[in-house]
N, C-alpha and C positions, 0 to 999 in steps of 0.2 A: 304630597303622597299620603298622607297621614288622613286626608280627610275625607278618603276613599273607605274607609273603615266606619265611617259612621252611618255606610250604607250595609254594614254586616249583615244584619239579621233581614233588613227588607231583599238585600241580594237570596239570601237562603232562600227564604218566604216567594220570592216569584220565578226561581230554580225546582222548587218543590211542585209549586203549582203551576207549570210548564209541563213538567213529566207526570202529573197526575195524580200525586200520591199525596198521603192526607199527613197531619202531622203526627197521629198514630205510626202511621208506617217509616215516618222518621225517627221517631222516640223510641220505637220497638224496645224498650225493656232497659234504655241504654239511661233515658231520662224521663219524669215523670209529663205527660202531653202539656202542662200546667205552665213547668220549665221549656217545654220546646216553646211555647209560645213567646215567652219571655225571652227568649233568645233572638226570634223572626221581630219580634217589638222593641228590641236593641237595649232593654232592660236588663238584661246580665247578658255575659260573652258566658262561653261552653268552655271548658276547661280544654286541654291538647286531647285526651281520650276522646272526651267526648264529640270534639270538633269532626275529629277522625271518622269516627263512626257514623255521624251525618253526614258526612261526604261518601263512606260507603254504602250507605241505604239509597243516597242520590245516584248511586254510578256516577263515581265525578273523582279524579284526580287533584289533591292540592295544588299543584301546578296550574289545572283548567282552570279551577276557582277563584283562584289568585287575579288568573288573567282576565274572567269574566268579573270580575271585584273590581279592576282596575280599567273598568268600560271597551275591554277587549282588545287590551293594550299592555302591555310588557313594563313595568317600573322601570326607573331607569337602571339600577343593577343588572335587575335581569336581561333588561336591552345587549346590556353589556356583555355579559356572562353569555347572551346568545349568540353575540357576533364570535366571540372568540372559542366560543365552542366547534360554530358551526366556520371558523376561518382554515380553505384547503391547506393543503400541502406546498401549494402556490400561491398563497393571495395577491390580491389586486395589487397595487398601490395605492390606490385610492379605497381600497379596502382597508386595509393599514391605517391610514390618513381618518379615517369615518370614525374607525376604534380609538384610537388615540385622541382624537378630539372627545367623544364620547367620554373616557377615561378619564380626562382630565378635568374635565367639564365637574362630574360625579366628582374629585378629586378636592375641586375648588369648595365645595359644598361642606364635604366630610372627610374624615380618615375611611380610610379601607383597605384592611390587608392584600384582601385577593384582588381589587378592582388597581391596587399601585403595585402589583407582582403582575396584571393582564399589562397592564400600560407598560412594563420593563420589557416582557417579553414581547413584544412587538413592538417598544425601539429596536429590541435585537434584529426582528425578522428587518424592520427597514433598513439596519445595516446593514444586513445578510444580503438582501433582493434589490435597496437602491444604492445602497453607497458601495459592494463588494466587501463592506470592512469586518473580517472575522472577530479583530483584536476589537474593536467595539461593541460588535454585539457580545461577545463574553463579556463585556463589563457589563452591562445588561443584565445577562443571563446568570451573572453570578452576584446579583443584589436579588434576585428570586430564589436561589442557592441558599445563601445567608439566611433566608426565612426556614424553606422546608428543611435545612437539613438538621432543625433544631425540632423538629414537630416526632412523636414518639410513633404517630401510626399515619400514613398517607388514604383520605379518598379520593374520589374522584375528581373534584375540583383541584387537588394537588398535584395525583397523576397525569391530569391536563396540563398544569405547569411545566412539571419534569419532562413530560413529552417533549415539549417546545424550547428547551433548554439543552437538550443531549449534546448536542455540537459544545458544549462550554467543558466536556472532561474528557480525560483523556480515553485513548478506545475503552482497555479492559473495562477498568470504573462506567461508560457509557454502555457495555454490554452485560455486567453486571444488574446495573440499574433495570436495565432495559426489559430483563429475565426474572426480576423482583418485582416488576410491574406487568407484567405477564398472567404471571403468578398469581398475583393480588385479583386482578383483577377476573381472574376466572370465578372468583369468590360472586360477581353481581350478572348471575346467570338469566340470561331471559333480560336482559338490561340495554337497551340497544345504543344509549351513550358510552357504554363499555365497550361493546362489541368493536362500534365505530372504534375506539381510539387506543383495540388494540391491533387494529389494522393502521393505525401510524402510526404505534411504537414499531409495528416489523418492517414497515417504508422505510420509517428515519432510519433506523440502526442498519438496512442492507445498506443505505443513500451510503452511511458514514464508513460502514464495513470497504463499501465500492470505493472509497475514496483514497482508503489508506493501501488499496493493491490485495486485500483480503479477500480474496473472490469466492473461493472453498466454502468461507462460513458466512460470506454473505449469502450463498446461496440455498443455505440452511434456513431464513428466515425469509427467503426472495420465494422456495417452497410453501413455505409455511402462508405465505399472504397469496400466492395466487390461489390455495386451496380454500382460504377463509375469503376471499373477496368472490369466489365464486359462489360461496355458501351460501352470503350476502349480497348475490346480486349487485355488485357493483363494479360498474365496467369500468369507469374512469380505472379503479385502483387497480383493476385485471390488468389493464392495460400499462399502465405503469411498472404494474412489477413484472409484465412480459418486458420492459424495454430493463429492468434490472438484470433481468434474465438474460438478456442478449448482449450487457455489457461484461456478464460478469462469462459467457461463453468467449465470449471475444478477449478477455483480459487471460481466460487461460489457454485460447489460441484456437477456439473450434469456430475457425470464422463461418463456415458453413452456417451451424447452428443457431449463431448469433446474429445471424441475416435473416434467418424462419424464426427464430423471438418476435422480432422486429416489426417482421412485416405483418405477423400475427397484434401486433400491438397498435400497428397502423389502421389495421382492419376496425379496431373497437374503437378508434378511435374517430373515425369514420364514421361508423356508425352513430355518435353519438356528435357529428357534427363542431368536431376540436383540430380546424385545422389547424391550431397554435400546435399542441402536441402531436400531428401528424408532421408537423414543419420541423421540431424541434427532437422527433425522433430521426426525422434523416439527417441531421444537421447537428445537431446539439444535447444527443441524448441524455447527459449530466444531470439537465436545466428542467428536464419536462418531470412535472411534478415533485420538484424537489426543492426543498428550501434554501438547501447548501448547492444551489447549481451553476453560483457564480463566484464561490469560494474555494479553496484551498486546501482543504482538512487535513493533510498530511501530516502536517508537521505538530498536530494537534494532539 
């Protein structure tokens, strides 16, 4: 990976002269034309400021750069960091299987904190999804615990953690959390990693809420996610927290109601061609998008 950097300055140099601009209009005041050159001729690196500021005179994202640095390919961390960012509410098993090997792979190589808390936290989900075993995946979930809950301030790659770990405490402690992360995370406004994952903290915690017979207050956050997934455009999770909706109508006895959730959640889901969770709403509503859908949480 390393030796992708020794294409620094000529990556710059054919990104510039792509979009058309000269090396004046990159240096703008920030460094002398003299030094930008010296930079695109891999004779000195630019400090973090000034790096920054050539990426903004390019229109270009660290992220883009990175990946256009890396022949338009993702490192393998980040490989990694993508899969589990971007793993639903229900992942594959072979989805599981793909990260985990990934995980381990990177693992064998080097130490890494986040990349050996991603790989814990999806043993837990295989326990959750293939083996049914809760009491395993908390062992999992709570070697991820052991790290953040010594850390003074959580971001985003932490609040990603805790997400995927709520099943491991008990309710209050998991709604607590879940309302600190909330919280938090309204702080990274305009942010669409955020947005997404604070539409499953309000999944998981109604999923855990629905489990323990809490239906009132799961429905407080079963509100809160159909309003925000409809903000955001996204009908899987509409759909999902209408079938929330229809369990938590049915657990307080308005069977009527909880058959128009339902079949409203059928419909979206229709629409977007899931007969798995069209099958799983008539049949096994727990299961359909949820991670805890063939476990237990009661007793939790």
């Amino acid at each position: 990976m390393d030796n992708i950097y020794y294409h620094f300055g000529q990556t710059l140099k054919t990104i510039r002269m792509n979009k058309g601009y000269t090396q004046e209009d990159i240096a703008d005041g920030k460094m002398s034309r003299s030094n930008y050159t010296k930079v695109e001729n891999d004779e000195i690196n630019p400090n973090i400021v000034k790096f920054f500021a050539i990426l903004d005179h390019m229109d270009m994202s660290v992220d883009e750069f990175s990946f256009i640095l890396n022949g338009y390919n993702l490192n393998e961390k980040e490989h990694i960091l993508y899969l589990f960012k971007n793993m639903t509410q229900s992942p594959s098993l072979p989805y599981l299987q793909n990260l985990i090997k990934a995980s381990n792979d990177l693992l064998q190589k080097r130490s890494d904190h986040m990349v050996q808390d991603i790989l814990n936290v999806t043993l837990g989900y295989w326990a959750l999804l293939n083996d049914h075993d809760l009491k395993k995946a908390q062992m999992y979930a709570g070697k991820v615990w052991d790290r953040l809950k010594t850390l003074d301030k959580m971001y985003l790659a932490e609040y990603q953690l805790l997400n995927r770990t709520l099943y491991l405490f008990e309710i209050e402690t998991a709604i607590s959390l879940t309302n600190k992360a909330l919280d938090d995370l309204q702080e990274y406004k305009s942010f669409q990693e955020a947005d997404d994952l604070r539409l499953s903290y309000l999944s998981n915690i109604a999923c855990i809420l629905i489990d323990n017979g809490q239906y009132k207050r799961a429905m407080v956050y079963v509100d809160h996610l159909i309003t925000e997934s409809k903000k955001e455009y996204q009908i899987i999770v509409l759909g999902a927290a209408l079938v929330r909706k229809g369990m938590c109508l049915k657990g307080d006895g308005f069977s009527e109601d909880s058959e128009n959730a339902f079949n409203s959640a059928i419909e979206m889901f229709e629409i977007m061609d899931r007969e798995d969770y069209v099958e799983g709403t008539r049949k096994n509503p727990k299961a359909v998008y949820n991670p805890y859908g063939y476990v237990d949480l009661k007793s939790n």
